[in-house]
N, CA, C and O of each residue as an XYZ file, in Angstrom:
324
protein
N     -28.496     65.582    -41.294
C     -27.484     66.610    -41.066
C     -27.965     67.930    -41.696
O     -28.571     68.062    -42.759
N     -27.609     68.792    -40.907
C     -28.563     70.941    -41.330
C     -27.874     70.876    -42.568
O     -27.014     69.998    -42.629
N     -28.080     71.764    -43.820
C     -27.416     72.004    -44.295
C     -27.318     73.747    -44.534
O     -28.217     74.500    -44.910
N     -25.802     74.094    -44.148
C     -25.430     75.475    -43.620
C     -24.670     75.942    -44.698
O     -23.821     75.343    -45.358
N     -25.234     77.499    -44.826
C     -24.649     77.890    -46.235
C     -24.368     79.392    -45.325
O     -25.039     80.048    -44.528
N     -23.046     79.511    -45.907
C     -22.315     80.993    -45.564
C     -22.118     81.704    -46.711
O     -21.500     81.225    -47.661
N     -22.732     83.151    -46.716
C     -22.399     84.193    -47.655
C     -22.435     85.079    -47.162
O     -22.409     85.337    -45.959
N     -22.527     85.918    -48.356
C     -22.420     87.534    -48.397
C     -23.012     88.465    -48.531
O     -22.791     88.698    -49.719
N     -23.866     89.503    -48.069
C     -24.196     90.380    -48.888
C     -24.165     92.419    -48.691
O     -23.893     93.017    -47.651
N     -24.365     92.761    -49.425
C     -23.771     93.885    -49.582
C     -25.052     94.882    -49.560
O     -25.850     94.316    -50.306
N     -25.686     96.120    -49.072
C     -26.288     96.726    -49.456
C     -26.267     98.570    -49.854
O     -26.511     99.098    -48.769
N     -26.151     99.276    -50.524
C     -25.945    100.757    -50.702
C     -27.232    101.292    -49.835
O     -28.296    100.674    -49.791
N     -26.994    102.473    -49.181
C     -27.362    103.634    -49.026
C     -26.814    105.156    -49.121
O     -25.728    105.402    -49.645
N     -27.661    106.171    -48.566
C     -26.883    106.928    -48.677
C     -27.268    108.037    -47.983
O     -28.273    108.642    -48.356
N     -26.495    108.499    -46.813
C     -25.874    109.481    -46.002
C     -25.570    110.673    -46.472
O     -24.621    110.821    -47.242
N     -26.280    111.603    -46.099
C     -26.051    113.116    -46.103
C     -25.260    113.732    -47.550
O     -24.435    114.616    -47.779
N     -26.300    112.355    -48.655
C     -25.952    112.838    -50.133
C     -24.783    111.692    -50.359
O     -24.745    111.386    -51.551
N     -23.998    111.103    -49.712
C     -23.073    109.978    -50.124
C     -23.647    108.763    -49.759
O     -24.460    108.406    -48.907
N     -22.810    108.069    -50.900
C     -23.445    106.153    -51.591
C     -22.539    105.756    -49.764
O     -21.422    106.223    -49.540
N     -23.078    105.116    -48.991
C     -22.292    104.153    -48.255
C     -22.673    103.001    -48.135
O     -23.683    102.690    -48.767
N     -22.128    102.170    -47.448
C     -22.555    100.140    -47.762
C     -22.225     99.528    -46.844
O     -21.046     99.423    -46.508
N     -23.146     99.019    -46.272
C     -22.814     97.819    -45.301
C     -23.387     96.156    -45.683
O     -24.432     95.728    -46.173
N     -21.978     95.432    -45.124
C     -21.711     94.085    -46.103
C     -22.295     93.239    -44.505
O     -22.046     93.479    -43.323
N     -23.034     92.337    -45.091
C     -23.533     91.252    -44.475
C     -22.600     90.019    -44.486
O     -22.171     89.725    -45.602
N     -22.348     89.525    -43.827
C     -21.548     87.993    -43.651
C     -22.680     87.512    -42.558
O     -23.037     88.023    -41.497
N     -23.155     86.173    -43.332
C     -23.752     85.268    -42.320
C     -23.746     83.952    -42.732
O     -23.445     83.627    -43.880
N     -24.001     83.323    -42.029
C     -24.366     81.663    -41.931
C     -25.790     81.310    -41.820
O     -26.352     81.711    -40.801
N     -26.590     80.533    -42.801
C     -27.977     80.130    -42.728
C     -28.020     78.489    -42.254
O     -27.174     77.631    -42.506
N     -28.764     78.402    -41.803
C     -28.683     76.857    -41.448
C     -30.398     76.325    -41.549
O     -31.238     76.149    -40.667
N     -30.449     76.182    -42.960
C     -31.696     75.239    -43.217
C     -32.539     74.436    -42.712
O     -33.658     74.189    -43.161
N     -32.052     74.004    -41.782
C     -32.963     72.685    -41.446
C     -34.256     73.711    -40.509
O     -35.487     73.697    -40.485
N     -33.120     74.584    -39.775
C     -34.083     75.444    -38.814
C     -34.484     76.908    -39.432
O     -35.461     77.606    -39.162
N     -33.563     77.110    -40.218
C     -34.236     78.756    -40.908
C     -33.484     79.758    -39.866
O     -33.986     80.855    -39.620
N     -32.699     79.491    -39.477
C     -31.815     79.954    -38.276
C     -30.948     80.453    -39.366
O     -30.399     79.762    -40.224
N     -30.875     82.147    -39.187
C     -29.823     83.087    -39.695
C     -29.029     83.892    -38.548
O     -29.510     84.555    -37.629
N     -27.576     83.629    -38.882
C     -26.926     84.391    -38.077
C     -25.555     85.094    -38.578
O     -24.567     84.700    -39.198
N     -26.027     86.500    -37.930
C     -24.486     87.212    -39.108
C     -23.066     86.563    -38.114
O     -22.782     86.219    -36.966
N     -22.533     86.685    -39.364
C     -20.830     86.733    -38.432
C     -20.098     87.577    -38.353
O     -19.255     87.560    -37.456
N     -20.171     88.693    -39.337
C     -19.417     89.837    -39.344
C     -20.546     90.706    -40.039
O     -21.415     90.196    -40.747
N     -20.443     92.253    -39.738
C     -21.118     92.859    -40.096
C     -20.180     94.303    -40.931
O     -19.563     94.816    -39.997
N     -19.878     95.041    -42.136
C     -18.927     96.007    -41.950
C     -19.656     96.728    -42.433
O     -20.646     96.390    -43.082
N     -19.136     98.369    -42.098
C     -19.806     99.584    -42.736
C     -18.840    100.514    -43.025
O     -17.817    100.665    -42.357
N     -19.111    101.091    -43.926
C     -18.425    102.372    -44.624
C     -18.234    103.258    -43.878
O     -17.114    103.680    -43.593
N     -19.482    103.764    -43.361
C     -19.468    104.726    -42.412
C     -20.165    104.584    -40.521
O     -21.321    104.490    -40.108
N     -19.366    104.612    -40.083
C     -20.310    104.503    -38.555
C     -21.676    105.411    -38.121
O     -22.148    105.409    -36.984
N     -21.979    105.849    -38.767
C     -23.386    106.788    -38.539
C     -24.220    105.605    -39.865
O     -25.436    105.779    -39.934
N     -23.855    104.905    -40.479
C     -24.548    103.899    -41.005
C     -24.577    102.627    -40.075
O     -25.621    101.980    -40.152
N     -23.712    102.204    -39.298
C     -23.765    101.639    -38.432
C     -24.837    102.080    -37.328
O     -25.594    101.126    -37.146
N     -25.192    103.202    -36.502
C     -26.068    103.536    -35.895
C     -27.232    103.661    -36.329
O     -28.062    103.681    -35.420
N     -27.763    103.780    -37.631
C     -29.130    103.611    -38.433
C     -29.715    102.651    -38.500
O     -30.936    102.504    -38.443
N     -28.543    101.543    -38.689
C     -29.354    100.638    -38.596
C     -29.146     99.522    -37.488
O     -29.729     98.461    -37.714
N     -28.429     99.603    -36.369
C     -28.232     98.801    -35.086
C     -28.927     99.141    -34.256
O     -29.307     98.320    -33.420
N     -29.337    100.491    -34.206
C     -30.191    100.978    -33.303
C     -31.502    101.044    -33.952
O     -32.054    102.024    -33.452
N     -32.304    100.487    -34.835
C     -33.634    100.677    -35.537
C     -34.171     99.260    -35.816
O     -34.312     98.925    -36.992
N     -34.510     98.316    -34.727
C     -35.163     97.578    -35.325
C     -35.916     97.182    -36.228
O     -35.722     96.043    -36.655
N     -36.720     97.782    -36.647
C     -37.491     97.527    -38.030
C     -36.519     97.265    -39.346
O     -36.703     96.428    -40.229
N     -35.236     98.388    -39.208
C     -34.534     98.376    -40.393
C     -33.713     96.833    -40.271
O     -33.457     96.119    -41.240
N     -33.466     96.604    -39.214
C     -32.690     95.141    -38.728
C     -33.595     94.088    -39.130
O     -33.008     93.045    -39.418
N     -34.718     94.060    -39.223
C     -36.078     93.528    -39.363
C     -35.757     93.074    -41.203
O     -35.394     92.103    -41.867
N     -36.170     94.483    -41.387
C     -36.304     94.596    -43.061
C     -34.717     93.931    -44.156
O     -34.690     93.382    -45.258
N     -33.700     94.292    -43.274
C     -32.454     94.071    -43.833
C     -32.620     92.201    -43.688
O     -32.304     91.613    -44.723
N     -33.081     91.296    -42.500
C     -32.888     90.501    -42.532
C     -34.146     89.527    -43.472
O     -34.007     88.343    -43.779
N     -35.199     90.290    -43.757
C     -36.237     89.778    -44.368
C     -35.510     89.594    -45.699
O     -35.473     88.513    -46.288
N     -34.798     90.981    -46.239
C     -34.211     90.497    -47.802
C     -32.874     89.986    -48.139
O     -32.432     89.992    -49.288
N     -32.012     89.385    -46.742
C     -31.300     88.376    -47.100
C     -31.890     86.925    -47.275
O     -31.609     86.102    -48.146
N     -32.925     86.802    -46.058
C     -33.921     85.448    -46.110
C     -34.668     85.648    -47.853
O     -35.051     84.556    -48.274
N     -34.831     86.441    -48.529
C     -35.326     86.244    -49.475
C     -34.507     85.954    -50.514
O     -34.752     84.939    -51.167
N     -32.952     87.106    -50.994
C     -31.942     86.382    -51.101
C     -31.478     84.906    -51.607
O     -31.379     84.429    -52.738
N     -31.267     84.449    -50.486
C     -31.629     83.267    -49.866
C     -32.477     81.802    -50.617
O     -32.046     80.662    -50.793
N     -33.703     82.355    -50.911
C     -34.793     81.336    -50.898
C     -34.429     81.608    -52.444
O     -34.259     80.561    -53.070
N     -34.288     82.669    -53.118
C     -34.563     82.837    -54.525
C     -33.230     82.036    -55.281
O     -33.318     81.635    -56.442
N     -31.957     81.860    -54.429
C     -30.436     81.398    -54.368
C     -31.043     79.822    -54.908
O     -30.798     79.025    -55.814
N     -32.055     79.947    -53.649
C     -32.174     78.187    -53.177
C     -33.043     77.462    -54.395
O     -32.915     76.316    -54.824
N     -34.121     78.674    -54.883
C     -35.198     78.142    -55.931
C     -34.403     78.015    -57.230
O     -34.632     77.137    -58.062
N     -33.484     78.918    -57.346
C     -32.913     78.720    -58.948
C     -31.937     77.429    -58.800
O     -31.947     76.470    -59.572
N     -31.268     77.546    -57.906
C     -30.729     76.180    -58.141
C     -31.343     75.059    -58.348
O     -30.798     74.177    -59.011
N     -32.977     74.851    -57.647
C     -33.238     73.865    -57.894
C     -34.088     73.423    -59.015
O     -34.311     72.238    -59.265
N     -34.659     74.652    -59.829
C     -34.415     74.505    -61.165
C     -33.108     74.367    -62.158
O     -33.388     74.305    -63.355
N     -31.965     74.322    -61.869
C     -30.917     74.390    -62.534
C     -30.988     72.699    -62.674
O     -30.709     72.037    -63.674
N     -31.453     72.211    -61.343
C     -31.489     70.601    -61.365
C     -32.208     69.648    -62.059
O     -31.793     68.497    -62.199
N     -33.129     69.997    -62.447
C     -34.249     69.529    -63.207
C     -34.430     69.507    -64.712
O     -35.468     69.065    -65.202
């Protein structure tokens, strides 16, 4: 059986001199490495267009939840040991 972990995450930028943030909600499902958001929110909608329309940044944003992720996954499993 996968085992599927749902969180959160949050990242700052900042727009024409202001802090804005868009929050990640997704579901990971381990077995396959299969990430998928479920909700996506933003502060501001011109932060929304920076990065929906820019693959690379969609790229990069999802590389450091997968890392996130793995570092979530490594400490716990030192916590076990």
């Amino acid at each position: 059986m996968p085992n599927i972990e749902h969180g959160q995450v949050s990242f700052d930028f900042k727009i024409e001199g202001k802090k804005e943030r868009a929050t990640f909600d997704y579901r990971y499902n381990d077995s396959n490495q299969n990430l998928d958001y479920t909700e996506i929110r933003y502060t501001n909608p011109k932060l929304q267009s920076l990065i929906e329309n820019n693959t690379k940044m969609m790229e990069n944003i999802d590389s450091l939840i997968r890392n996130i992720i793995e570092k979530k996954k490594s400490n716990e499993l030192k916590r076990t040991k």
